[in-house]
Every structure is written in C-alpha cells, then in structure tokens.
C-alpha positions in Angstrom: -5.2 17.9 24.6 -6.3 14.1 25.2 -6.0 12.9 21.5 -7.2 9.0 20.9 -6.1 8.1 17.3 -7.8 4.3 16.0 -5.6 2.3 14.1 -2.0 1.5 14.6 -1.2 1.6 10.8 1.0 3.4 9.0 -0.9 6.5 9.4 -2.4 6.1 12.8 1.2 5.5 14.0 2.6 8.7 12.1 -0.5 11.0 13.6 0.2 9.8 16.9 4.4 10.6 16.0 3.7 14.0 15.0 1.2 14.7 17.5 3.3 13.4 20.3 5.3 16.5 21.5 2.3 18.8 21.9 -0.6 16.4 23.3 -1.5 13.5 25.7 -1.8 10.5 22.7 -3.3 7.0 23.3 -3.4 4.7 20.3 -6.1 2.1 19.9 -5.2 -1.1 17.7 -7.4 -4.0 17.4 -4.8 -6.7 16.2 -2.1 -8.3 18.6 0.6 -5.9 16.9 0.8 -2.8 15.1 1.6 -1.8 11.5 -1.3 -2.0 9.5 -0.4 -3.6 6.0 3.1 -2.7 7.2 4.1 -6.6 7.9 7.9 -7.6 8.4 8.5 -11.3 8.8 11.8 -11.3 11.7 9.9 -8.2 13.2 6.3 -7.7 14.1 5.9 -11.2 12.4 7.4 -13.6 13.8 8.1 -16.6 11.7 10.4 -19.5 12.6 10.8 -20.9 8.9 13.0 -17.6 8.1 16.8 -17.3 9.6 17.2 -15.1 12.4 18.8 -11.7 11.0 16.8 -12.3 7.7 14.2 -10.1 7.6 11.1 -10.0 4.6 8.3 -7.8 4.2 5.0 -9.3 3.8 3.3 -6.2 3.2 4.4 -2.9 2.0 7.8 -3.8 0.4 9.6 -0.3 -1.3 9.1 3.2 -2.2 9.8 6.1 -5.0 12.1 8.8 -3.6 10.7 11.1 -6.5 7.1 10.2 -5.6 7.4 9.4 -1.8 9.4 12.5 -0.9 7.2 12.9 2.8 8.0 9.1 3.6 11.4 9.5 2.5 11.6 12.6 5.2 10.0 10.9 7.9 13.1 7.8 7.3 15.8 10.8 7.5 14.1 12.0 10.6 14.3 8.7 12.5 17.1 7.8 11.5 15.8 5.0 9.7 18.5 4.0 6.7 17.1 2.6 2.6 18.6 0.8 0.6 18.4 1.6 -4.1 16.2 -1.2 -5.3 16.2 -2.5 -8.9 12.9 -0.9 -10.4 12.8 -4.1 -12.7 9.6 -5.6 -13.7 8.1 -7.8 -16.5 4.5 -9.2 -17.4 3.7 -12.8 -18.8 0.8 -12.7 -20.9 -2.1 -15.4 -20.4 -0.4 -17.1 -23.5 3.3 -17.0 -22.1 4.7 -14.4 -23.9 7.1 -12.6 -21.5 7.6 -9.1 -21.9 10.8 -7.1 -20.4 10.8 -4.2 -19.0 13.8 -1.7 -20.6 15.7 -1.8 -17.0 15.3 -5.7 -16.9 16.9 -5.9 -20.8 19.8 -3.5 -19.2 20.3 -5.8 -16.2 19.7 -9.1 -17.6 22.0 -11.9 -17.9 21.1 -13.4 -21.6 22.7 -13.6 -24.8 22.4 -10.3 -26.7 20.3 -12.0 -29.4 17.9 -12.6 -26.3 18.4 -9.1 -25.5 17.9 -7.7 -28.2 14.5 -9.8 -28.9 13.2 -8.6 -25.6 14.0 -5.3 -26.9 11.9 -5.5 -29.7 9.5 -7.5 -27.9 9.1 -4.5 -25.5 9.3 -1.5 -28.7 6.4 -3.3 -30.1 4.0 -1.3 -27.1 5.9 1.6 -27.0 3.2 3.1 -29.5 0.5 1.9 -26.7 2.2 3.4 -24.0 2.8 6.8 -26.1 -1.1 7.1 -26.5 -1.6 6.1 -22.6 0.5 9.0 -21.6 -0.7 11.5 -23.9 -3.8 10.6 -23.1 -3.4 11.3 -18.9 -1.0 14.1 -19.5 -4.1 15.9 -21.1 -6.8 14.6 -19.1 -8.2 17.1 -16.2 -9.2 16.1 -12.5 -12.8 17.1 -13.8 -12.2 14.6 -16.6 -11.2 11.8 -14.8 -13.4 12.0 -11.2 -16.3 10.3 -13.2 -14.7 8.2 -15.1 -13.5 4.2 -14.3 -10.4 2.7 -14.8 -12.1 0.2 -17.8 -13.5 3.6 -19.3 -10.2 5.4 -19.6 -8.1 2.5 -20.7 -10.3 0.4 -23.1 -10.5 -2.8 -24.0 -7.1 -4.6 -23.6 -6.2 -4.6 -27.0 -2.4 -4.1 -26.4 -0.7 -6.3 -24.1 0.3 -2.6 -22.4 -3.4 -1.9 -21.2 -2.9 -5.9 -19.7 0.6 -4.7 -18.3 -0.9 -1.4 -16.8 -4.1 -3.1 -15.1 -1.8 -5.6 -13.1 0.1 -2.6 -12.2 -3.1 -1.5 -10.2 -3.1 -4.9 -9.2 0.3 -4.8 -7.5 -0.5 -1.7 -6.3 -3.5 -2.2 -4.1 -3.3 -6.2 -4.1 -7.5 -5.6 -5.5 -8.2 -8.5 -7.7 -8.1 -7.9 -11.4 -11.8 -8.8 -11.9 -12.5 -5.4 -9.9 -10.0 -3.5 -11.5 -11.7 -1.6 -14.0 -14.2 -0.4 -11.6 -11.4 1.5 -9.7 -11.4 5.1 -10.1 -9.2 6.9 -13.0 -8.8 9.8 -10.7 -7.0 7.7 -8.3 -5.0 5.2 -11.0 -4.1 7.6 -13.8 -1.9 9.8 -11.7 -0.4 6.7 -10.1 0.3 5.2 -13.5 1.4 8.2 -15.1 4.0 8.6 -12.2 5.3 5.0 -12.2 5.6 4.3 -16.1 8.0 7.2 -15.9 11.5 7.7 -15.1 11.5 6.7 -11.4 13.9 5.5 -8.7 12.9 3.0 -5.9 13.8 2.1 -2.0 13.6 -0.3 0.0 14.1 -0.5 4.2 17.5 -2.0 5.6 16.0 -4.5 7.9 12.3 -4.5 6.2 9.6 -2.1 6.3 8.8 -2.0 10.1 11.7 -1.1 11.1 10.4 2.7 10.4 7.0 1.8 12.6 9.7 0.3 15.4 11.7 3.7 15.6 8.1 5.7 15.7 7.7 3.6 18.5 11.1 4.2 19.8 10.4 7.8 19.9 6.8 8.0 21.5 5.9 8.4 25.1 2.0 8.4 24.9 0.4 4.9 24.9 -0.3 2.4 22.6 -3.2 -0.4 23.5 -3.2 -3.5 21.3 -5.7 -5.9 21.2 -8.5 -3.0 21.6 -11.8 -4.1 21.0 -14.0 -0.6 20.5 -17.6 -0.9 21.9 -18.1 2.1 20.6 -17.5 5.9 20.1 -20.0 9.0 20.6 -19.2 12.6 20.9 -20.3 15.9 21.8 -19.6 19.7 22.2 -17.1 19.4 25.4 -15.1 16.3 22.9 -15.4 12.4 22.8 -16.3 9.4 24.6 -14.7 6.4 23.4 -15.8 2.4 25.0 -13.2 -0.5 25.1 -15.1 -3.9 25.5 -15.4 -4.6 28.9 -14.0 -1.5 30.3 -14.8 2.4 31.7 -15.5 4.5 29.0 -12.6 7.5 28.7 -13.2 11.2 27.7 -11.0 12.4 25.0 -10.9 16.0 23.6 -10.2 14.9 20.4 -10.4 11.7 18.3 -7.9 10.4 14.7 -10.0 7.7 12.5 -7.0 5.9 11.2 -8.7 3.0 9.7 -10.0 2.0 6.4 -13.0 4.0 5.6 -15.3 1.5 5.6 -15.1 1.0 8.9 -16.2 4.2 10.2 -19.7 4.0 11.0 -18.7 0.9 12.9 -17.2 2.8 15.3 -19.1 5.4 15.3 -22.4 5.4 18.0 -23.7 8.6 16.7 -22.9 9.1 13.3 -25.0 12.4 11.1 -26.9 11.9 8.2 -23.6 13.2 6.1 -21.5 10.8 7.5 -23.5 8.1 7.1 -24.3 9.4 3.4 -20.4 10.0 2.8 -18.9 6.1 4.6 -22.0 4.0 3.5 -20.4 4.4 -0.2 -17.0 3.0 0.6 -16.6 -0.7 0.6 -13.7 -3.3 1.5 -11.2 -5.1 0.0 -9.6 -8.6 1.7 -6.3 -9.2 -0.1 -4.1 -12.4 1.0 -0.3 -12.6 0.1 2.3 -15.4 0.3 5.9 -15.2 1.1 7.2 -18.8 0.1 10.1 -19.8 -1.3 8.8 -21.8 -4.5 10.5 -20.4 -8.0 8.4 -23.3 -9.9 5.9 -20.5 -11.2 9.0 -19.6 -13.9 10.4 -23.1 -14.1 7.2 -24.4 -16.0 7.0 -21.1 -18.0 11.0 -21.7 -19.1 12.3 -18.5 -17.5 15.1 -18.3 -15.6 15.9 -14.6 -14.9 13.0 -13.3 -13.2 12.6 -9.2 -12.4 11.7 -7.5 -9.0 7.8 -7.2 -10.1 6.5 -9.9 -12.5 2.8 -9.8 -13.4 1.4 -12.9 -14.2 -2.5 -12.7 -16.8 -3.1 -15.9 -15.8 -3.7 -16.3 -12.9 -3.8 -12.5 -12.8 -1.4 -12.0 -10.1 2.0 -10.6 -8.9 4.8 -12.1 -7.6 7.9 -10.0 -5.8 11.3 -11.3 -5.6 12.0 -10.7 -2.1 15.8 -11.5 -2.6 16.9 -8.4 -4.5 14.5 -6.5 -2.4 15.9 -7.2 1.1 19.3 -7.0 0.4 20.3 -10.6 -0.1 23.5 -11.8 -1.5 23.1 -12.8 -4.9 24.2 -16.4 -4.1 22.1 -16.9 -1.4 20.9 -20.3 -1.1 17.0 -19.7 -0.6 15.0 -18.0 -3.1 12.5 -16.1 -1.4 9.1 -14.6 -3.0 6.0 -12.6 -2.0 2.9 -13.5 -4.2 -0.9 -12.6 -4.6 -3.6 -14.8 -6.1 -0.8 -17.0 -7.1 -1.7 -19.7 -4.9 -2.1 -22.7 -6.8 1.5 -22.4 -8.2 2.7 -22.4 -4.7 4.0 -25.8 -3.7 2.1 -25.4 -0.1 5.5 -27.4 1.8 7.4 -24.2 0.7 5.0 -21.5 1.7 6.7 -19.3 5.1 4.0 -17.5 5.7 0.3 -16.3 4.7 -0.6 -13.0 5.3 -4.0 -11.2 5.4 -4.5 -7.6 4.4 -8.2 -5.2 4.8 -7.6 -2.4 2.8 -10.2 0.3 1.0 -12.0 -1.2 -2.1 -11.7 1.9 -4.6 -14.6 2.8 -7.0 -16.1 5.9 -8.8 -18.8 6.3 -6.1 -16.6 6.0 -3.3 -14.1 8.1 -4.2 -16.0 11.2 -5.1 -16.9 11.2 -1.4 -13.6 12.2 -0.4 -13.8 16.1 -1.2 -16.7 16.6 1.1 -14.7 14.2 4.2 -11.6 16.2 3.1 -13.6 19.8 3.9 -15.1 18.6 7.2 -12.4 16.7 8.3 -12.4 17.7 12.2 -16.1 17.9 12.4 -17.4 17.0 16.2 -14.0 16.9 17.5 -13.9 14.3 14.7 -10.2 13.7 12.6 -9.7 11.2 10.1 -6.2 10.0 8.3 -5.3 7.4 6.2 -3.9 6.2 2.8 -7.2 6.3 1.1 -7.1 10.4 1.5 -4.2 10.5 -1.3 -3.2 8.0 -3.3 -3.8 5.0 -1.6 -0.7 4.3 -1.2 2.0 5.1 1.5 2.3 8.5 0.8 -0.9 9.2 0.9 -1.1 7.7 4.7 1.7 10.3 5.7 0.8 13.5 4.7 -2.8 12.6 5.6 -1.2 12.2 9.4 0.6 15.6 8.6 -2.7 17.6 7.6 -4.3 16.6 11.0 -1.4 17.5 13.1 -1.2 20.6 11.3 -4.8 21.1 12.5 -4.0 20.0 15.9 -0.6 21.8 16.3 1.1 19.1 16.4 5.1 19.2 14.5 5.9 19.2 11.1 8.5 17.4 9.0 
C-alpha cells in the first residue's frame, strides 16, 4: 500500500517506522525539521551558544520505565542507549516556602537540621496526598470522564493540591490558569502514576537521538517543509495536495498531528468528524533553555532539584545539567523553563522554543471514544499522543494500533 502519514512527530515518525517494512510510506512535515515537541539543541536544533558535543533537549526531556514500557522498547529496538535520572522535584509556594520532595531530602547536600525540617516540612501534606490517592484509587473511568480537574481536586487548600496542579503544568506545558478545566480522566491516572514509586530516563545524547535512528532505519520518504493544500478521499483511497504541486493518490492516509488541526486538512470532512474535531482546541506553549540560576538566588536556595515548580509565576523550571548527563562541576548551569520569563536575564537565554500541542478539556476529550472506534474510516487513520495520555506513550502505542490495522510490525 501507498501510506502518507502527516506529521513528523513523535508519532507520525513511529507509524511511518512500524509501517515501513510492509508499505510504500511518505511522510509529510510542515516545519524545516522533524520531531514534533521532540527538540534537541546540538541535533535537529542547532544552536551556536551551546558546545559542540553538549547536547540539551528543549522539548521532551525523560521518561518512566514503569509507565513508558512501549517507548522504552522502541529505545532497545534501535539501539538507542538511557541514561537513570534523578526523579527529584520540589515546589515553591507563591509565598517562598520551599517544599522537598522525599528523594530531594535523601540526595540533598544540607545540614541534617535542614534535612530534617524539609522532612517535616514535606510530612505536613502527606495527609493531603493520602486523601488524593484514596480518592483516584476509588474513582471509576465513568466517574472521572465528566468531571474537571478543579472538580476532583478542590480548592487548593493544601499546598499538595498547588504541588499537583503544576505537575499538570509540567506535564503538558498548559498554563495554570487553564488547568482546572483539563480533564480528570486524563490527569488523575497521570497523577496517580507519577506521585508513586517511580523510576525515570533520560536519552544519552538528548531526546532526538531516538527520532535520528528512526530515520536511520527508514527507506520510504520524508518531505519537510510540506505545505498541505488540501486532502479529500474516496472509495478507491486518498488524494492528498502539496502547495504548488500534482496532487498524489495514496491508498491510505495517518493524521499524526494535533487534533485540532484536522479539519484543516481535511477538504471533505462528514458531519461526525466535523462534530467530533470542532470540540478540540489548541494550546501554544513557549520554553527557555538559558543558563540563568538567578530564579533561586533571590529566593535563597542553593540546591535546586530536577523539577522545581514555581506558584508564582506559576511555572516550571528543569535542570538540564543532571538531566543530560553533565559532570557535576561543569562550569555552565544550564536550565529549561516555562512561563518563567521575566526571571530570565534575556543575555543568558540559548534558545526559545515554541511548542502547539492539544488543549485538553471535558468536552474535547469525551470525543475520543467515538475517533477511537472509527479510527480508519475513508481510508482515514489517525495517531497521536492525545489518543492516550498525552504524553509520549500515548504517541507510541497510538502508532502501534494503526500498524496493527495496517499490517504493519510490532514491537
């Protein structure tokens, strides 16, 4: 078969991987470079203000073994070598008070009178955190489908319901102001899964090095720079319309693009598509890798974790150090940060990057069953993160349900 797959992401690049072997596969990516939200600075980024041989992610940064286990094949299968990260993390309240997490108490450098006030500091939620999980390990997926994020948690009256909102922030870089709106179907799970006991990875030489060896390994073609004019289809499969160019018949065609772009693409769309991609909206996030550690300095801390989440400004910032393998006396401090930018000194920012990725709501997401059950209508295949979890995962074995439907391999 003639497969066209749109969207050289992290799932459009893994459907066109698995489909590879059995079909004729073009991909279709509008940027200058592929990867999606996968963005390396030293590989498909290029950036002159970072040493050659130093590579940071800008974008998707590490990964749960326990709760990535498809990833973590696809890495074996390529060949592509991790690396234990720290699973550290820490959240500073709106008033400055600085709460540890138990594996940044263990692995932190200060006094044991410190240690041990962070340690009470940090038992102080556990009684939060207790009801939280006893709470989503009894909630059903019929409980949770119709109910928000703001619903299911409350009112932030522990700094835990604080700490767990900016963990959705982190997670899909949506600004906290929108966070409550997000599904709980989606967040609970993902909350429940990463408040537990849980391991974490990171790529030897940065997160598209995995995208590089997909490339490595695939002979059909790949067509940056593609500017769709348009897609229709019919019984005998699917016309797809470059700007400027011959239309090409296709038997078959892979959506691999947030949902909200859909009916974009799309020249003939039913009324249940339209009905089922009209309710998904977008979400514009903007990180920066810089290498400004001022943001602790005026807050008086001086041992900062992998994941610190900031109330005010509600934001994130990722010490990239620890993450890509640096020395520990490396001379450059090196951080990734959203909505963070006025504590940036703008001479020390390396890079800005821009992400699109699915905006998440009630609405939208109980959509998904329906484009899950006709997923391969009119010759029609879609695969993405925002299938699963939203997060990487969720972009794989999305990839790995439409080969299997297309007889593509397996992991």
């Amino acid at each position: 078969m003639r497969v066209a797959i749109i969207g050289g992401g992290a799932a459009g690049m893994m459907t066109a991987y698995l489909l590879d072997p059995a079909h004729q596969v073009t991909v279709y990516e509008r940027e200058a470079i592929l990867g999606g939200n996968v963005r390396t600075l030293g590989r498909n980024v290029d950036s002159a203000a970072v040493p050659a041989g130093i590579y940071l992610d800008s974008g998707v940064i590490e990964f749960s073994p326990e709760h990535f286990p498809t990833l973590h094949r696809l890495f074996a299968r390529l060949g592509v070598a991790t690396r234990p990260v720290p699973s550290t993390t820490a959240l500073i309240t709106a008033s400055g008070r600085h709460y540890l997490s138990a594996g940044k108490i263990a692995a932190s450098s200060m006094p044991w009178p410190r240690r041990a006030a962070a340690f009470t500091r940090l038992l102080s939620l556990a009684p939060a955190q207790l009801r939280f999980r006893r709470r989503g390990a009894r909630a059903s997926e019929d409980q949770l489908h119709p109910t928000s994020v703001g619903e299911f948690l409350g009112p932030s009256r522990s700094p835990l319901h604080e700490w767990l909102r900016l963990l959705l922030v982190y997670g899909y870089s949506i600004p906290r102001a929108q966070i409550d709106a997000m599904p709980a179907a989606l967040a609970v799970p993902v909350l429940m899964s990463f408040t537990g006991e849980t391991s974490w990875t990171s790529v030897v030489g940065g997160t598209y090095r995995y995208v590089e060896a997909i490339i490595d390994n695939l002979q059909g073609e790949v067509i940056t720079g593609a500017e769709i004019d348009g897609i229709t289809r019919d019984p005998r499969g699917v016309e797809l319309r470059l700007c400027g160019a011959e239309p090409r018949r296709f038997d078959a065609l892979v959506i691999a693009t947030p949902p909200a772009q859909v009916l974009s693409l799309l020249r003939d769309p039913s009324d249940a598509e339209r009905r089922r991609f009209s309710a998904w909206g977008g979400n514009d996030a903007e990180a920066i890798i810089h290498s400004d550690s001022g943001m602790y300095r005026r807050r008086g801390i001086v041992d900062y974790s992998e994941f610190d989440l900031f109330a005010r400004p509600p934001g994130y910032n990722a010490y990239l150090n620890r993450l890509s393998g640096l020395p520990p006396d490396h001379p450059v401090d090196y951080h990734f940060s959203y909505n963070l930018a006025d504590e940036i000194d703008p001479a020390k920012i390396l890079h800005v990057q821009r992400h699109r990725t699915p905006l998440y709501t009630v609405d939208s997401l109980a959509t998904r069953p329906e484009i899950i059950a006709t997923n391969g209508g009119d010759n029609t295949f879609y695969a993405g993160a925002w299938l699963g979890e939203g997060l990487h995962e969720g972009a794989i074995t999305s990839a790995l349900e439409v080969s299997r439907r297309l007889g593509g391999r397996l992991l």
